[in-house]
C-alpha positions in Angstrom: -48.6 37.8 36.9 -44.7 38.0 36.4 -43.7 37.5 32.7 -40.8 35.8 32.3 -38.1 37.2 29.8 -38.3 34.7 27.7 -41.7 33.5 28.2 -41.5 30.4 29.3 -44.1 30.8 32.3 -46.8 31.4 30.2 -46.7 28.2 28.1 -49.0 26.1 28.5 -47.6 22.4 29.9 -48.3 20.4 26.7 -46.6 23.0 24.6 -43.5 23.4 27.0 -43.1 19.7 27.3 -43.1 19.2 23.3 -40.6 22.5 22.7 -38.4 20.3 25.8 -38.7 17.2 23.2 -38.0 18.7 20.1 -35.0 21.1 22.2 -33.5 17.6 23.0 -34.1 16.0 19.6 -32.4 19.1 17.7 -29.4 18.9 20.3 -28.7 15.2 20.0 -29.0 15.2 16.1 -26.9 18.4 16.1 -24.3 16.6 18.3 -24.2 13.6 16.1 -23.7 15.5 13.0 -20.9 17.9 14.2 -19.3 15.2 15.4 -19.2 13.7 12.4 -18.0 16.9 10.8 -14.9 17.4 13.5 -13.8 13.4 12.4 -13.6 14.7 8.9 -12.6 17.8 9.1 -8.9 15.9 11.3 -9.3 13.5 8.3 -8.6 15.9 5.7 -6.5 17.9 7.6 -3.8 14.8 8.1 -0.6 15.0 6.5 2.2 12.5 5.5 5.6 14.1 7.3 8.6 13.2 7.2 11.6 14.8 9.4 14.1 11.7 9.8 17.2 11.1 7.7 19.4 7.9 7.6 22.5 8.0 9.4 25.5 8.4 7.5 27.3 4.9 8.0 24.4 2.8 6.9 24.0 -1.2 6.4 22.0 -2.3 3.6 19.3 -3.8 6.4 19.1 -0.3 7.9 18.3 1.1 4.5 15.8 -1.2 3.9 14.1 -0.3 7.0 14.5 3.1 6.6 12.6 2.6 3.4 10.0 0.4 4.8 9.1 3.5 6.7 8.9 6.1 4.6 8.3 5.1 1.5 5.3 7.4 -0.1 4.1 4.6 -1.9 3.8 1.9 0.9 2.1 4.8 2.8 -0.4 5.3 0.1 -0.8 1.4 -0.2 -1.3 1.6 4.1 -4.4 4.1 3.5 -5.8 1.9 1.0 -5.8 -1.0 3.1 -7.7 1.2 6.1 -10.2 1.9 3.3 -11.0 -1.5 2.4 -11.1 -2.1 6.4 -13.9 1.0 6.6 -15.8 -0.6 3.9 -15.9 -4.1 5.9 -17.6 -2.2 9.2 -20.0 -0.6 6.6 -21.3 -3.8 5.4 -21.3 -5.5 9.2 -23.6 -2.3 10.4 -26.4 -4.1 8.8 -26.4 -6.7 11.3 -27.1 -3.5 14.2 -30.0 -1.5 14.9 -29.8 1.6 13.2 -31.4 4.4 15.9 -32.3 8.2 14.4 -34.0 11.1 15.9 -36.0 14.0 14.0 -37.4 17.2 14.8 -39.8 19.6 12.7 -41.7 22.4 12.9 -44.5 23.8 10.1 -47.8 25.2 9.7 -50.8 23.9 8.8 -54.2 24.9 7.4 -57.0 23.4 8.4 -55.3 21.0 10.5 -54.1 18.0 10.5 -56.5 14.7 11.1 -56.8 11.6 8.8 -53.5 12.1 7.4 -50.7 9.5 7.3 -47.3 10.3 9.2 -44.2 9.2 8.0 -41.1 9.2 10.3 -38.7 11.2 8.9 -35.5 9.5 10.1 -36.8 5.7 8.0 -37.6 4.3 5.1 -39.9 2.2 6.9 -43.6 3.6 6.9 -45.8 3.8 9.7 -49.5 3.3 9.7 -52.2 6.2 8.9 -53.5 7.6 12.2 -56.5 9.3 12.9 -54.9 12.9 15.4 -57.7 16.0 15.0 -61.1 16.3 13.5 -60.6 18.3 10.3 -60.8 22.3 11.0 -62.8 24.9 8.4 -61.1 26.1 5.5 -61.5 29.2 6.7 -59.6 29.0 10.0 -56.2 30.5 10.4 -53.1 28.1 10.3 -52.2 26.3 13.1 -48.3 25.5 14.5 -47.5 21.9 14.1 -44.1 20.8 16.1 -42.6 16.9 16.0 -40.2 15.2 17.8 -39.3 11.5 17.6 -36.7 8.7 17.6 -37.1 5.7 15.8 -35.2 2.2 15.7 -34.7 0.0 12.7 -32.9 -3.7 12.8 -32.4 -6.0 10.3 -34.1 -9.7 11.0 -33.0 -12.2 8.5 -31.7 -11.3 5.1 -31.2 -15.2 4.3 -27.6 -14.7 3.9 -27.2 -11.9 1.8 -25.4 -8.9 4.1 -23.2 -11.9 5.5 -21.8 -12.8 1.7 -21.1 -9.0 1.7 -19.1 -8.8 4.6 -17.2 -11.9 3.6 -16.8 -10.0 -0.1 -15.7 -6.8 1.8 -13.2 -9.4 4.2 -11.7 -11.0 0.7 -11.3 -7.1 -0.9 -9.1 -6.0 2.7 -7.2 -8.9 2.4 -6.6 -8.9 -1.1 -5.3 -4.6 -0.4 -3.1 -6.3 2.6 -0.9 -8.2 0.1 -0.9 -5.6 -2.8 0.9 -3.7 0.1 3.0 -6.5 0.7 3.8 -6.7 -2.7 5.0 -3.1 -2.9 6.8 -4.0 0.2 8.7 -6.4 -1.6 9.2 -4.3 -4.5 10.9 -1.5 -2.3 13.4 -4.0 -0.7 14.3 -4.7 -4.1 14.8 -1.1 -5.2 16.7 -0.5 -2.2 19.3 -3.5 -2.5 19.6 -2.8 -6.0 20.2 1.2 -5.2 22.7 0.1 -2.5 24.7 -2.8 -4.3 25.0 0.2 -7.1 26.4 2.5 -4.8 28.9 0.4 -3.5 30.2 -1.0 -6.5 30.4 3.3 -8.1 32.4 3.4 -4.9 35.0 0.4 -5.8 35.2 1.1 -9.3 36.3 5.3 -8.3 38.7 3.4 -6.1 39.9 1.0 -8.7 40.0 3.8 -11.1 41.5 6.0 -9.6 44.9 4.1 -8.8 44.4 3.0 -12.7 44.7 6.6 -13.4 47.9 6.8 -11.2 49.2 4.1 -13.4 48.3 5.1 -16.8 49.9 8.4 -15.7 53.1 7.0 -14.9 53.1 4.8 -17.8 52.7 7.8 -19.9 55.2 9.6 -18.3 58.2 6.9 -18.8 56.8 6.2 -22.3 57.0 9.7 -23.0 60.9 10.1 -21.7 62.0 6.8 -23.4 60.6 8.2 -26.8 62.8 11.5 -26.2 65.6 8.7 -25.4 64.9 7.1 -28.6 64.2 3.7 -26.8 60.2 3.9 -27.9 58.5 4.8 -30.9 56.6 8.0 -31.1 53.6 5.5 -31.7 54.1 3.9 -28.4 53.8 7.1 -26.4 50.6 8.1 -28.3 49.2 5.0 -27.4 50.0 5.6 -24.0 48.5 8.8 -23.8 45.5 7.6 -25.5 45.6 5.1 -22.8 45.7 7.8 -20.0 42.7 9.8 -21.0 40.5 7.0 -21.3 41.2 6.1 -17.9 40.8 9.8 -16.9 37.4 10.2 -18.8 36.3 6.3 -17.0 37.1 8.0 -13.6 35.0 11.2 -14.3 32.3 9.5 -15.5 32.2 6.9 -12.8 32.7 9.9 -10.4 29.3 11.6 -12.4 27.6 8.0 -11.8 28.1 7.6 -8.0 26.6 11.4 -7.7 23.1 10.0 -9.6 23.1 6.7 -7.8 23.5 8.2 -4.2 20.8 10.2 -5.3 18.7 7.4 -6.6 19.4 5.7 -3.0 18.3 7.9 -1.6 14.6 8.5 -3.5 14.3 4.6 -3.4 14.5 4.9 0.7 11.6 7.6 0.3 13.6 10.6 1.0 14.1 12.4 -2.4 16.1 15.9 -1.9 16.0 15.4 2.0 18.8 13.0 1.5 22.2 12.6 2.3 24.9 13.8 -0.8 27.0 10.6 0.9 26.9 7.5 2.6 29.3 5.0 4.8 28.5 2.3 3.6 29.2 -0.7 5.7 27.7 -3.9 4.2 30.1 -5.8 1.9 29.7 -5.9 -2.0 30.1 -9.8 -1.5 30.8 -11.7 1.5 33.3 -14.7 1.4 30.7 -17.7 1.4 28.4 -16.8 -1.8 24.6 -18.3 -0.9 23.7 -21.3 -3.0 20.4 -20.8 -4.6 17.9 -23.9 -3.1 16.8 -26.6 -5.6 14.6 -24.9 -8.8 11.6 -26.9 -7.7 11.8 -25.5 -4.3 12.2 -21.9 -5.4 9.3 -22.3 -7.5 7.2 -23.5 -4.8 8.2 -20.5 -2.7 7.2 -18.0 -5.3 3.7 -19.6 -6.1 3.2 -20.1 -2.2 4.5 -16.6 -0.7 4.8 -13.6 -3.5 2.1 -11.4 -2.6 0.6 -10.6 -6.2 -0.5 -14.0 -7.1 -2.0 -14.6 -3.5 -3.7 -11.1 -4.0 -5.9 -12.3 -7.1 -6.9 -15.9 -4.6 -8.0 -13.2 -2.3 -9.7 -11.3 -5.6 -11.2 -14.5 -6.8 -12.4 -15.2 -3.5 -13.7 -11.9 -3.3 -15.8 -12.3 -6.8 -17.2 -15.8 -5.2 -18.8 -13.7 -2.7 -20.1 -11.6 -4.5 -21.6 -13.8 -6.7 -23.2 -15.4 -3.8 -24.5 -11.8 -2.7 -26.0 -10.5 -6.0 -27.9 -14.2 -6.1 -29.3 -13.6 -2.5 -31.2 -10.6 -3.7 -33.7 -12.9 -4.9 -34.4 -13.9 -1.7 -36.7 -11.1 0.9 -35.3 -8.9 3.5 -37.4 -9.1 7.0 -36.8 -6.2 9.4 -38.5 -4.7 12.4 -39.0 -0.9 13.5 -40.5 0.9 16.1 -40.6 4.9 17.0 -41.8 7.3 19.5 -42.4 10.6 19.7 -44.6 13.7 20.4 -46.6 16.0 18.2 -48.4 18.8 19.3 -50.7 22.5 18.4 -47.5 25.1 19.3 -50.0 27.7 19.8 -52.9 26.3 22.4 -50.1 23.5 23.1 -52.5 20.4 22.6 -51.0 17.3 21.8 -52.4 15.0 18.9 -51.9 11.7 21.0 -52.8 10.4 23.6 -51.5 11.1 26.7 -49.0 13.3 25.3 -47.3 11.4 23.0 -47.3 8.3 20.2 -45.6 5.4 19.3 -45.6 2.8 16.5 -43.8 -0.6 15.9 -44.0 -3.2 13.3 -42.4 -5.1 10.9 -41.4 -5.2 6.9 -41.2 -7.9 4.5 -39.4 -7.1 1.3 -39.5 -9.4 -1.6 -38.1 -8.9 -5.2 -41.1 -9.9 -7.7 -40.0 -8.8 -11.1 -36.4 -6.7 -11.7 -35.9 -6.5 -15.5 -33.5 -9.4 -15.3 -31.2 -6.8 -13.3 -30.2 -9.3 -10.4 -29.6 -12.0 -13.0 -27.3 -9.6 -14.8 -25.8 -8.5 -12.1 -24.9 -12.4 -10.8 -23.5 -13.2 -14.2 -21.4 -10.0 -14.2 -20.1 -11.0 -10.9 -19.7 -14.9 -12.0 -17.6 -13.2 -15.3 -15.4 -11.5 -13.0 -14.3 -14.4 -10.8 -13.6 -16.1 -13.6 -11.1 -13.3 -14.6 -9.7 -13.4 -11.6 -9.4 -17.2 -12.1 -7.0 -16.6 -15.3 -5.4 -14.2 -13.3 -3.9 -16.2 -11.1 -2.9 -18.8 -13.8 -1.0 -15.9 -15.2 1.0 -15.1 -12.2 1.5 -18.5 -11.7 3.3 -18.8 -15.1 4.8 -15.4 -14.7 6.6 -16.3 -11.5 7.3 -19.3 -12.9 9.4 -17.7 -15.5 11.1 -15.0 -12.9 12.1 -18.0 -10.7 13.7 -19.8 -13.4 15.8 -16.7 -15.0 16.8 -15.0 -11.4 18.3 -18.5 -10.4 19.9 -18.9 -13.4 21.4 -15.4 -13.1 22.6 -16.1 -9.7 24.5 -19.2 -10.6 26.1 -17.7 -13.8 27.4 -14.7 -11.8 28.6 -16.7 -9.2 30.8 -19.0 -11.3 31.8 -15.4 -13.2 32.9 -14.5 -9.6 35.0 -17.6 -9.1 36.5 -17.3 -11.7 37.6 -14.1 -11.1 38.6 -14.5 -7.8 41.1 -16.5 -9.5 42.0 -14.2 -12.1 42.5 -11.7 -9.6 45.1 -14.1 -7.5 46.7 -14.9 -10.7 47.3 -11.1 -12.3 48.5 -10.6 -8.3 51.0 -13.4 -8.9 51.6 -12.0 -12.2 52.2 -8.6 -10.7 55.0 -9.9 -8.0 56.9 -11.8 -10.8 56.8 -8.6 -12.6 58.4 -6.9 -9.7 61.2 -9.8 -9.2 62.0 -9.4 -12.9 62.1 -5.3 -12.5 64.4 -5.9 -9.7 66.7 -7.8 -11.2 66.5 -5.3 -14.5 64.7 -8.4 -16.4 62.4 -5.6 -17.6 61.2 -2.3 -17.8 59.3 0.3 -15.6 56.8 0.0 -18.6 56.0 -3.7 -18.2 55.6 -3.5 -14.5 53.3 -1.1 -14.6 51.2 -2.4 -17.0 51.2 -5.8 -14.6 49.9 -3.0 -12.3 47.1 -2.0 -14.5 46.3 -5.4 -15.6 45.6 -6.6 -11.9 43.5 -3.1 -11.2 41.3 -3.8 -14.7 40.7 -7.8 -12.6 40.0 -6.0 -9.8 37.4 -3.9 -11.4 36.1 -6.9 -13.3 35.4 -9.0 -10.1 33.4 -6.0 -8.4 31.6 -5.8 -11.3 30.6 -9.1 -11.4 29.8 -9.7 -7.6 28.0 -6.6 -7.7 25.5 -8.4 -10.7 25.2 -11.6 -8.0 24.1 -9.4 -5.2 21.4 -8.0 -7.2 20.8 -11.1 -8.9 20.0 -12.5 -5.4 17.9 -9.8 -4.3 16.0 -10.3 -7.3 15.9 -13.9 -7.0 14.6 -13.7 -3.3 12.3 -11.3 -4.4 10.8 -13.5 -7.1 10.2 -16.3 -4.6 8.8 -13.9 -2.1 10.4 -14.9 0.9 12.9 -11.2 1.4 9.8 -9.2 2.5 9.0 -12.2 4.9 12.5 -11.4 6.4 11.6 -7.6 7.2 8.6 -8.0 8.1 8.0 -10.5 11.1 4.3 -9.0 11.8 3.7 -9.8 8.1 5.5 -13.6 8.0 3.1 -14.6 11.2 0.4 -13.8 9.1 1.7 -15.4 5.4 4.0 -18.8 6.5 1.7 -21.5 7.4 -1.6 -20.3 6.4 -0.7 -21.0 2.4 0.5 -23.7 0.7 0.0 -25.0 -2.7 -1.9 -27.7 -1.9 -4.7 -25.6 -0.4 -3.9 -22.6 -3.2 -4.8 -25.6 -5.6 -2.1 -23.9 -8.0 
């Protein structure tokens, strides 16, 4: 007879159908585990890039969308959100059938017979059966090979898997506005950053043609003391006078460099960023924004900031669990069933009838006596939703609070801009009188440029001020968490109209 290289035509049929079984078995488990190493393996290997830069003439929205982009942090906060999600599919697989296949191959000695067979693959056991008569000690060992896939599924579970999904819901939600709220917190950063920049930039302006002046000032007061028309006091002054405004420049000039650069960390960027900017948004437009009624901005905050409806989601979350850790009292009903084949891998007999075996039932689990475990482990959870309860009393007072100060903020800085705005027009007025009295040799060189100075020092005074309300309003906007709603329309369908305070219960 012609041998085959590898054999395989002398094997007897039982033996080469069970090697065909447990071949297949092997392949498909091997499959489903390399698989499962390949997603890992282009899980750890994924990397947070970055290779875009702002453009150089940038609007304060662009920023804040440039931000909302790249930001590490909201990055980080968008992994932890697909982490809670993964947890919720763990907790709904309990509802599926959980399939498994196993392979094995031992010896034996004296054979197997009245021994019980567990499938490898479950938890679930499956009945004692009776395979082979019992061999003589003496007897050499015997190959045993076993193939099989099995099926598990979950009957009823009296509610207990489905609290745990709606536990693992609550968590995601609750990691969906913690992102929101860092959201929020960036926009902020980035305004601030922004406002900062523009108002280094106005001030180097202001400060600069306050230099110009001091300068000249200096000069005529130094050539009218060698005239003997001003004391050597008066020119010392002066000159005092010009180096403070010389050391303000520098330092404001120092100041733009660390703010730029603070820009451009807030937008996510750190050293990747721009050593400049255009910048094109206003430091305050003509019509200021009224802040809306106090009672209305409170609202807003307890209704929309994304910390305070975080812990609901938290407390909501603690609820369910609660619920879950009390339905382990109750039993867990499930069904299995397997198949397979087990065979002698030398003579190639098979230990089951007609070639192969099979098994199905059903398991009742019922929790009889835990050491008061489940009872602690209910009250821990009860304990917790209760903290969470106090947490959101806290936010509520805490927002409460920022509300109250940010609007008060806004309207103090925006009367301080008023009246500015008129001090400005009035050291202008003062400034042309000035120039009508040098003209008509009322006065010196001196006092007009000191009208000069006076009007620059306004000037400087104003941006200071309408720089405070622009960051006062970003603050304020942020405190009734309504500016991330703005940026984020995806977001705002989700948020507006599905809270309110009357169903928060705040």
């Amino acid at each position: 007879m012609k041998q085959s290289i590898c054999g395989r035509e002398n094997l007897p049929a039982g033996r080469l159908g069970l090697m065909k079984a447990i071949a297949f078995f092997g392949a498909l488990a091997g499959t489903l585990h390399l698989g499962g190493t390949l997603n890992a393996r282009a899980e750890n290997m994924t990397t947070i890039s970055d290779n875009g830069i702002p453009p150089e003439i940038l609007s304060v929205d662009q920023a804040v969308d440039f931000a909302l982009k790249h930001h590490p942090k909201l990055g980080w906060f968008r992994h932890r959100v697909g982490r809670k999600n993964a947890h919720v599919k763990v907790s709904q697989s309990h509802f599926f059938p959980h399939v498994g296949v196993g392979a094995l191959y031992g010896e034996s000695n004296p054979g197997l017979g009245n021994q019980s067979f567990n499938n490898m693959n479950f938890m679930t056991p499956i009945f004692p059966m009776d395979y082979a008569k019992m061999g003589s000690i003496s007897s050499s060992n015997e190959p045993l090979g076993v193939a099989s896939i099995g099926v598990n599924q979950l009957l009823l579970d009296f509610g207990k898997f489905e609290h745990r999904v709606k536990e693992r819901l609550a968590g995601k939600k609750a990691s969906e506005y913690w992102l929101y709220s860092k959201d929020a917190w960036v926009i902020l950063q980035v305004k601030e950053a922004y406002y900062r920049v523009l108002l280094d930039k106005k001030l180097i302006e202001v400060y600069q043609k306050n230099l110009d002046q001091r300068k000249l000032v200096m000069d005529l007061t130094r050539s009218l003391y060698k005239a003997d028309y001003r004391s050597r006091l008066d020119f010392d002054l002066a000159r005092v006078d010009y180096e403070k405004a010389r050391a303000l420049l520098e330092f404001e000039k120092e100041d733009l460099e660390a703010r730029i650069s603070h820009l451009n960390d807030v937008m996510g960027l750190g050293q990747a960023g721009r050593s400049d900017y255009t910048l094109t948004t206003p430091l305050s437009s003509e019509a200021s924004m009224e802040p809306v009624s106090r009672d209305l901005a409170i609202t807003r905050g307890l209704t929309y900031r994304p910390e305070i409806n975080a812990y609901r989601m938290l407390f909501r979350q603690e609820r369910e669990k609660t619920s879950y850790e009390k339905a382990q009292h109750y039993p867990l009903i499930s069904a299995f069933g397997s198949y397979g084949f087990m065979g002698n891998m030398t003579t190639g007999q098979s230990y089951a009838p007609g070639g192969g075996w099979w098994s199905g039932g059903g398991s009742l689990t019922i929790p009889i006596y835990t050491g008061g475990m489940i009872r602690g482990l209910t009250e821990a959870a009860r304990e917790k939703s209760r903290e969470r309860k106090y947490g959101i009393s806290d936010w509520s007072h805490n927002i409460r609070d920022q509300v109250v100060q940010a609007r008060a903020h806004v309207l103090a800085d925006q009367a301080s801009v008023r009246a500015y705005v008129e001090a400005v027009k009035e050291a202008d007025l003062a400034l042309v009188l000035a120039t009508k009295r040098y003209t008509a040799n009322l006065v010196s060189i001196v006092d007009l440029t000191l009208a000069e100075v006076y009007l620059l020092d306004t000037e400087a005074a104003l941006a200071t001020w309408q720089y405070r309300e622009q960051a006062d309003q970003a603050t304020l906007r942020f405190a009734e968490g309504v500016d991330y709603l703005g940026y984020l329309p995806e977001v705002k369908k989700k948020v507006v109209g599905h809270l309110s305070p009357k169903q928060t219960g705040d």
